[in-house]
Structure formats: structure tokens, C-alpha cells
N, C-alpha and C positions, 0 to 999 in steps of 0.2 A: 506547428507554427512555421514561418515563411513568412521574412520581415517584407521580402519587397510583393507580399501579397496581406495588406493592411487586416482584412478582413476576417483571416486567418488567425488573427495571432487575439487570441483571448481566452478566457477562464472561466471556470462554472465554479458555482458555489454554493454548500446547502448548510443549513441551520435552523436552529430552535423556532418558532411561528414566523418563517418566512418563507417564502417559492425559492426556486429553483432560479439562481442570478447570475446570467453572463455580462463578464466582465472586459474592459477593453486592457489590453497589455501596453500599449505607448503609454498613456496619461492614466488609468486606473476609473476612468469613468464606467459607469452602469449603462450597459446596452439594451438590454431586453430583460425579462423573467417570465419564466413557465410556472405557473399554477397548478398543482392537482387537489381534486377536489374528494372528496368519498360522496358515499351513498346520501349524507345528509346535506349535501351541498357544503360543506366545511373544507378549508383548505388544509391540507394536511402538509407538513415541512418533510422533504423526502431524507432518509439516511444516509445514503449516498446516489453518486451521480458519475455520467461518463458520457462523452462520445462515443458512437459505435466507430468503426475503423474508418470511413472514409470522412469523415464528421457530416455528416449530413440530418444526424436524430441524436436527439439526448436520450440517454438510458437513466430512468430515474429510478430510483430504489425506495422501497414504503416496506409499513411493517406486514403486509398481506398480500399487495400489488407491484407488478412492475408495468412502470407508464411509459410511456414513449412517445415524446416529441418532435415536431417538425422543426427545424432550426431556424428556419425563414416562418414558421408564424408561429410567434409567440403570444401568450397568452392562455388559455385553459384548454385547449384544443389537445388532444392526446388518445392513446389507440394504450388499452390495459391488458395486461395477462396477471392471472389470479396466481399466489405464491402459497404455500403452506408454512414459511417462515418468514422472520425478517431480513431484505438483502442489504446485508454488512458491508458486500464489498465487490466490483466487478474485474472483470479480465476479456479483453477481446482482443478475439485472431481474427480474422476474415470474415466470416460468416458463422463464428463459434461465438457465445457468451459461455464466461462462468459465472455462477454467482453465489457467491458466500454470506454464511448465516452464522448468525449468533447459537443457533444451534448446536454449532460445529461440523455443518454437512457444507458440501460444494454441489450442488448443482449445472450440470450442462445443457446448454440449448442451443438448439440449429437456427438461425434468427434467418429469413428471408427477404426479399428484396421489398415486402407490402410490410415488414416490419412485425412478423408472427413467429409465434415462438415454437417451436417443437423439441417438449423433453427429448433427450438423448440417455441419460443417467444421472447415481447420486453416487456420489462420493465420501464415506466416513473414516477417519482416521484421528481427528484431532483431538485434543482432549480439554480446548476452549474454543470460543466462537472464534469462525475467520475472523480475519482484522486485515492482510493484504493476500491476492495473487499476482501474480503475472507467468505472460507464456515464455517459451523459450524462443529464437529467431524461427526454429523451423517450424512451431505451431503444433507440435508434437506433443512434446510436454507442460505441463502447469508447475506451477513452482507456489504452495502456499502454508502461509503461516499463522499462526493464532495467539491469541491473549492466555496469558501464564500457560504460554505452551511451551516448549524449550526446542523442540523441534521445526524445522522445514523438512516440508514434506513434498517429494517429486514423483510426480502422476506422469505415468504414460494414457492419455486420455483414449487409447485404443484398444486399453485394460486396464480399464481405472475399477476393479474392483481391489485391490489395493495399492499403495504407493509403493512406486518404483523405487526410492532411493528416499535415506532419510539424512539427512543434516541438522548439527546441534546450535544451537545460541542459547541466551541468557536471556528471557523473557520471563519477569516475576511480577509483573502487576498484568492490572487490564487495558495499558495504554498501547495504541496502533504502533507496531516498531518495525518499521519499512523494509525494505532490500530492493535490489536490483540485478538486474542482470543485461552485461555490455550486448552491444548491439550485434557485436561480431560470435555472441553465445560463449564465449570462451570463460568468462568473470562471472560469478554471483558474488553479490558484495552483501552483508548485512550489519544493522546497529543492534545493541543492545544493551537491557538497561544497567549493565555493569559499565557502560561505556565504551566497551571492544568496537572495533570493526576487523569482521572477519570477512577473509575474502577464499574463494575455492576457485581453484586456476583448473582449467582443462587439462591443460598440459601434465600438471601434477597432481590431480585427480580424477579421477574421470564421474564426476556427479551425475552424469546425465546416466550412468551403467545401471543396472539393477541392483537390489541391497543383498548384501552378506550375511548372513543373520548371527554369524560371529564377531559381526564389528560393529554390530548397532549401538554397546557402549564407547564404542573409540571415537575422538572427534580429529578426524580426517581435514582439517581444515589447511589450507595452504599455506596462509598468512594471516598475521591479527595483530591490531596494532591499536595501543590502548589511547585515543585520539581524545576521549574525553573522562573528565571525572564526573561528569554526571549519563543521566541514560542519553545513550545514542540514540535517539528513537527515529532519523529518517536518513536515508541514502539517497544522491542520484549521478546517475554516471551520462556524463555528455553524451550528447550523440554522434560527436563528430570527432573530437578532441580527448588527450588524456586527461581530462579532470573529473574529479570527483565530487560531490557539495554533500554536507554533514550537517545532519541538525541535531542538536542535545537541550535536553532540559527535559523536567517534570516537576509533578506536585512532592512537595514534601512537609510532612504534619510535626512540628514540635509536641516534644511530651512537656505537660504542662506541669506534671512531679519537676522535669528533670529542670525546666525551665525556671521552677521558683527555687527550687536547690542549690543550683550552682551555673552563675550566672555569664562564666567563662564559655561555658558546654556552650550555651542559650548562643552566644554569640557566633560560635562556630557552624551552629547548624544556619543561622543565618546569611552567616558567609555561602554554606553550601548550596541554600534557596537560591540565591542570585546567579548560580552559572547558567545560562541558560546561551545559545551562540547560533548561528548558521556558519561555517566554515566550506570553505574552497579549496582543495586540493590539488597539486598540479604534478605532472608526472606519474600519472596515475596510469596503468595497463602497458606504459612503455617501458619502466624498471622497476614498476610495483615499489618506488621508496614514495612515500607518506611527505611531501613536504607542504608547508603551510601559506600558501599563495595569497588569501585576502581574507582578513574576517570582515564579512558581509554588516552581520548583525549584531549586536549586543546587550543583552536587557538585566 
């Protein structure tokens, strides 16, 4: 995005029996939407979605197909490559897609300038479906993570038959629990549903190196900073600046024993439903302190 280029600056969106929706970031109006349709002529709601690197096509995700749109013409119009899983989740370098499945494989493809896919390889390590990747600055490495998986996992994609480096977090349900990594590659930051933000410094680790197989129990983390009492579940680091934005919340089920029991408990877990927040961090990669700049949201 590039505020003094209007055009630029907006967001895609997918969900339950609806297309593919770009949205405008000044006022929040609805610009266009992409439709994919199957073999029955039925429009199918994509799983996820992306721009390819220069934004010029959307990369939509289905549970068998990946479709590909033309950004200036919307509507049903799109060019399809056949999948053998569902794509959960993408990552693009240049002319590299990843794309992760519920299966718990990652998938690599060579994407060309007429928008055609050429496998490269598969990727197995995880022990729940992908849920996020991303690359590192240099395009080298993948950085990816899964549901009730405790690990990230770091692929050198020019020996990705297994992962180069492994790092630990707190991931106990099936909810998307993000991370990031700073622009200048030095930071990976992650949430988790303990609430931690854990961050891994170059400087004092070196994550990107290959794994020890004596230290796959040790957790190597640089920094951690217990920022919320509920699950951290999204990170994002400026791109320009030291801050940092935090999102927490999740679902949480009362027990209905404990609920008609004792009606103290009942209220506490009540209390607990309600933390839910997006927070802003400031000082963030220039002395790695944690300070609490703006709470955005509150619900």
C-alpha cells in the first residue's frame, strides 16, 4: 500500500457463501469481487487469498483448485491449476508461491508471468495443518507454522526435503496464531495461545542456521514477553518504523457442571471471555522494551 497512490491501498477478503471481496482502505467501501465457480456452475467461497508480489492477480485458494485473477477485471473470469489438497494458507517471493494445506504439507510453485504454475516440491514436517507462512527478506527461507503444532518450522526451500531450523511456541488449539518477520530479517516475532510474545534476535540467535539435533528440546528464544492473558493469536511488525501490533482473544466454552455449581467460578470465566484487544507497541526492534503505545480495539 502507498497512500499517495489511492489505488493501491485496499484489502481482499474471503468467507462462508461469498466471492472473493476487495475492499477500499480510506472509507472501507466494497470495490469489486472475484467469483469462482466449479464444474456445476456453483460459486464456491475461496479459503484463502493473496496478491502475487507485484499485485497485479489475486491468488485464490479452494479446496481442490487454485484460481487466479486478473485485478482490473473482475467478476468470474480466472485461469485454474488443479490441487490435490486444501490451500490453507500462501507465501510469496518473486516468482515463488507456497501453499499450505490442512493436510500438513507445503507445497512449492514456480508461478510465471501468463500466471501458470510449475510444481517444484512437497514439504512434510508438521504435525497439524498449515495455518501461516512467510519468507525470509532474502527469499531463501520459508518460515511456517501450524495448528496444535508447538513448532516453527524453517525450510531452506533449496533443500526442502527437511526443515532447517526448528523453533518452539504454545499453539494448543486449531486457531491461526500468526508471526512475523522484520523487514530488515533480523526479528521473528510470534503469538501464542498462552499469551507470550516471543521474539528470536539474529544477533543472539542465529535462526536462520541449521538445527542441532541436541537442542531440539531447548527453547532458544531471545525474548518473551507475557503481553496478554488471553491467546496472542496475531503479530505485525511495521514496515518502516519500530512498532509492533498484537491481537489476542479466542473462543472459550464454560462447563455447565461447573457453571451451575458454583456461581463465583461462572463469573470469572466470564470475565476471562471478554479480553479480547488489538494493541500497538512502540520501541519495538530499537531496544526490544515492550511498551504499550495505543489500544486500538476493545471488545
Amino acid at each position: 500500500m502507498n497512500s499517495c497512490i489511492p489505488e493501491t491501498c485496499c484489502w481482499l477478503t474471503t468467507r462462508k457463501n461469498a466471492p472473493v471481496q476487495m475492499w477500499d482502505a480510506f472509507d472501507g467501501s466494497l470495490r469489486c469481487s472475484y467469483r469462482g465457480f466449479n464444474s456445476l456452475d456453483e460459486m464456491e467461497p475461496a479459503i484463502s487469498v493473496s496478491f502475487n508480489i507485484d499485485g497485479s492477480r489475486i491468488i485464490a485458494g479452494y479446496k481442490k483448485v487454485l484460481r487466479t485473477f486478473d485485478v482490473e477485471r473482475p467478476g468470474r473470469e480466472f485461469a485454474e491449476h488443479k490441487i490435490n489438497s486444501p490451500a490453507s494458507c500462501f507465501a510469496t517471493n518473486s516468482n515463488l508461491l507456497a501453499v499450505g494445506s490442512w493436510n500438513t504439507s507445503i507445497n512449492l510453485f514456480n508461478v510465471n508471468e501468463m500466471g501458470c504454475y510449475k510444481s517444484i516440491g512437497k514439504m512434510h514436517g508438521h504435525s497439524g495443518g498449515v495455518t501461516h507462512m512467510k519468507f525470509t527478506p532474502d527469499g531463501i527461507r520459508l518460515v511456517s507454522g501450524g495448528r496444535k503444532d508447538h513448532r516453527l518450522l524453517i525450510w531452506d526451500i533449496r533443500y526442502y526435503r527437511r526443515p532447517l531450523n526448528i523453533l518452539s511456541r504454545v499453539v494448543d488449539t486449531n486457531q491461526r496464531v500468526y508471526f512475523d518477520i522484520s523487514p530488515c530479517g533480523r526479528y521473528l516475532v510470534t503469538g501464542g495461545t498462552d499469551g507470550m510474545l516471543k521474539v528470536w534476535d539474529m544477533n543472539k540467535v542465529n535462526w536462520y542456521s541449521s538445527l542441532d539435533v541436541t537442542d531440539v528440546e531447548k527453547d532458544n528464544v531471545s525474548y518473551t514477553f507475557p503481553l496478554h492473558k488471553d491467546c496472542c493469536n496475531s503479530v505485525s511488525i511495521h514496515p518502516f518504523r519500530p512498532i509492533l501490533a498484537t491481537g489476542s482473544g479466542q473462543y472459550h466454552f464454560k462447563d455447565p457442571v461447573l457453571a451451575i455449581s458454583d456461581e463465583n467460578e461462572t463469573n470469572s470465566v466470564e470475565e476471562k471471555c471478554n479480553h479480547g484487544a488489538l494493541e500497538v507497541w512502540k520501541n519495538f526492534g530499537a531496544s526490544v522494551r515492550n511498551q504499550k503505545f495505543f489500544l486500538a480495539i476493545t471488545r
